[in-house]
N, C-alpha and C positions, 0 to 999 in steps of 0.2 A: 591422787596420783603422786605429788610429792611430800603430803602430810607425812609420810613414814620416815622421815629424818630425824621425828624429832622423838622418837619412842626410848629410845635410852637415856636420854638426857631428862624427857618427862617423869620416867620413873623415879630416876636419883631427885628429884625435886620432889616427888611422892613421898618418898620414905623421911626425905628431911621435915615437910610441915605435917606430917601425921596421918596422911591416907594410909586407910586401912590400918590404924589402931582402934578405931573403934565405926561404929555404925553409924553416929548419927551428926562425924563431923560435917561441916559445913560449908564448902567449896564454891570458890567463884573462879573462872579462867579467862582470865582478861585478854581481848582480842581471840577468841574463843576458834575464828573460823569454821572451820565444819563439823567442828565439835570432839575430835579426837580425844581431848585430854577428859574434858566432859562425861563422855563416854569410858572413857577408861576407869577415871576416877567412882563412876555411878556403878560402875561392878566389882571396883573393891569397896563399896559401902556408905561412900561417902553419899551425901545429899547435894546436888550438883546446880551450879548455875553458869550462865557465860554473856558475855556480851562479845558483839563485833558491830564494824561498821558497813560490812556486805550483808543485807539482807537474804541474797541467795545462797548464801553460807551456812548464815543461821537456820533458814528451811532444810538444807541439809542434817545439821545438829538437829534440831526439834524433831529428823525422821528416827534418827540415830535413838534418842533418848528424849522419847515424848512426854514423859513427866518431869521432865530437866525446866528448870525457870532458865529460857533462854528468852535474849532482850537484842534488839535491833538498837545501839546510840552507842554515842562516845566515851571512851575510857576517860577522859577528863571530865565527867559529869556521870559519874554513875548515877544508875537508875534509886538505889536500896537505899534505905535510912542508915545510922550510925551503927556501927557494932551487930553486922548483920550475920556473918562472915567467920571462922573458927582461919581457912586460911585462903590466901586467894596464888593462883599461880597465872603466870604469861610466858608462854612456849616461843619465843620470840618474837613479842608483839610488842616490847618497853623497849624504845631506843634510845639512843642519844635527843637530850630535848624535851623528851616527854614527864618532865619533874613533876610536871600537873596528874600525869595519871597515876603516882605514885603517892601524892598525897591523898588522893581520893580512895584508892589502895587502904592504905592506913586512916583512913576513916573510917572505912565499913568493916575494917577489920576489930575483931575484942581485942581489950589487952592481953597480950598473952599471943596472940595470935601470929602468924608466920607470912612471908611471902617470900616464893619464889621467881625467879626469872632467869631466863637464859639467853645468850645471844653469841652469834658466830667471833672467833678469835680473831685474830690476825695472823698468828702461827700458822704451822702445815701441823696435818696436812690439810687445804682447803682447796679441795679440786675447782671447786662451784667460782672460786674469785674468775676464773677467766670467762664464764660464762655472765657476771657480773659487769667485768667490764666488758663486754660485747651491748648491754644492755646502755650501759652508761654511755658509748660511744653514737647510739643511736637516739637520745632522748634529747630534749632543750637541755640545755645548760642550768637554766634556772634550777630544773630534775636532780642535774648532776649535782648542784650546789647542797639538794635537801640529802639526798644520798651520805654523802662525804657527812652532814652533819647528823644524820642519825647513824654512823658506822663509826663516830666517835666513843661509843657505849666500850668498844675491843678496846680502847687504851690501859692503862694501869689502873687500878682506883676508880675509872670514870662513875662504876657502876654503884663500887660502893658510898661514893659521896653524895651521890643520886639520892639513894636509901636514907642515907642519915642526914642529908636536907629537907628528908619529909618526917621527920619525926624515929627512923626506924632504927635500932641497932644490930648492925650485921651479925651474924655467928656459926655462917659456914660458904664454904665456898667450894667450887669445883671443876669439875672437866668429864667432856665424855666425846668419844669420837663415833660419829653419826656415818651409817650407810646407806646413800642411795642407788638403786640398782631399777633399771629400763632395759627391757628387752630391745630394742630396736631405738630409729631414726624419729617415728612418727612418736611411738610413745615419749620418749625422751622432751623432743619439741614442745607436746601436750602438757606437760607435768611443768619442764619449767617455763613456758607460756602463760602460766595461774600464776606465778606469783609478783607479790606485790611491786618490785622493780620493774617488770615487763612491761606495766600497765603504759607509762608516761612513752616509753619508747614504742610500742604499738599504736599509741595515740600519733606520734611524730614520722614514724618511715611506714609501710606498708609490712603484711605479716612476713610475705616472700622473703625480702629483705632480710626482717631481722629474722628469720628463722633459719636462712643458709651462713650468715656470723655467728648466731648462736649454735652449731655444727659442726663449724671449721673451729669455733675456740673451744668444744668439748673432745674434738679427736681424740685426744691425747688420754681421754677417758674409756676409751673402747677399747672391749677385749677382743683377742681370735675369733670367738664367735659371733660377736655385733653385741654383745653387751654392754651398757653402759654401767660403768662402776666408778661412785664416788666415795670419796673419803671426806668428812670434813670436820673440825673440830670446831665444837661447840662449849661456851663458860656457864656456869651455874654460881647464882649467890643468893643465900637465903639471907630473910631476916626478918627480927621480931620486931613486935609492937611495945613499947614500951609499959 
């Protein structure tokens, strides 16, 4: 229900490490979730693999694409041996912080090989930040603290220094403006209720709660007819393996 943000941005990361130039490239999609990229990538050719750290995720992926090598464990310890990999992408799963899953990235990758990654701007337009902080205002503190430190990735450079502290050298960068659209109140709730932010503040206030703050900070997203319409700009930075 909210996976579809990230379809524009996934492609442009497509075309940069080589899906769909030939058949028998060799893809991993770190933080993989329910498998979208996975799946997309498996019908332009590629030979697909993904790892997450929700299990119920991944049983969704493995329905999607049952001969996909999909893996339940952490992107800081991949499962694969060395050079496993032609190119690996992360649809907004590498954030501020995560230097460890970027090295491990550039292990299983050959040389030569690509990665991608993308993650929200700080720019406009970003409908989703007030719905963001609605989340933040409802979770411990401690939450908010990880938050602020993984949404350091939007700064200038952060991302790319990230890359070439693991070994990698950048060589393309970019931008894409993501649309999400909910027909109504309930769906709306449902969709951004999955995502990772939510979790800690569901755990901390009751759903009631945060789902009438979550409502009151998307108003301003709703159309004449009860649609919910966001805009949000998401970065892209590719890079090779040395």
């Amino acid at each position: 229900m909210f996976e579809h943000y990230a379809i524009d941005t996934m492609y442009a990361i497509f075309r940069r490490v080589g899906v769909g130039e030939r058949d028998d490239l060799r893809l991993l999609d770190v933080a993989c979730g329910s498998g979208l990229a996975v799946r997309s990538a498996d019908a332009m050719g590629a030979v697909t693999a993904g790892i997450d750290a929700a299990a119920p995720l991944i049983e969704i992926a493995r329905r999607r694409t049952p001969h996909a090598d999909l893996r339940v464990g952490t992107m800081f310890a991949l499962p694969w041996d060395d050079e496993q990999f032609d190119a690996v992408t992360s649809i907004n799963g590498v954030w501020g912080g995560c230097d460890a899953a970027l090295v491990e990235a550039y292990r299983v990758l050959v040389p030569g090989g690509r990665i991608g990654i993308s993650f929200w701007m700080r720019g406009t337009p970003l409908d989703l930040r007030a719905c963001f902080e609605a989340f933040a205002a409802c979770a411990p503190p401690a939450n908010v603290a990880g938050m602020k430190k993984t949404n350091q990735i939007a700064n200038p450079d952060v991302a790319e220094t990230m890359l070439e502290r693991a070994g990698f050298t950048v060589v393309d960068e970019g931008h894409r403006i993501s649309n999400l659209e909910w027909p109504d109140d309930e769906t709306a709730w449902r969709a951004l209720a999955s995502v990772g932010p939510a979790v800690p503040a569901l755990d901390h206030v009751d759903a009631d709660t945060l789902r009438s703050r979550v409502l009151d900070a998307i108003a301003g997203c709703r159309d004449a007819t009860g649609v919910y319409r966001f805009r949000n700009l998401q970065r892209f930075v590719i890079a090779e393996k040395r």
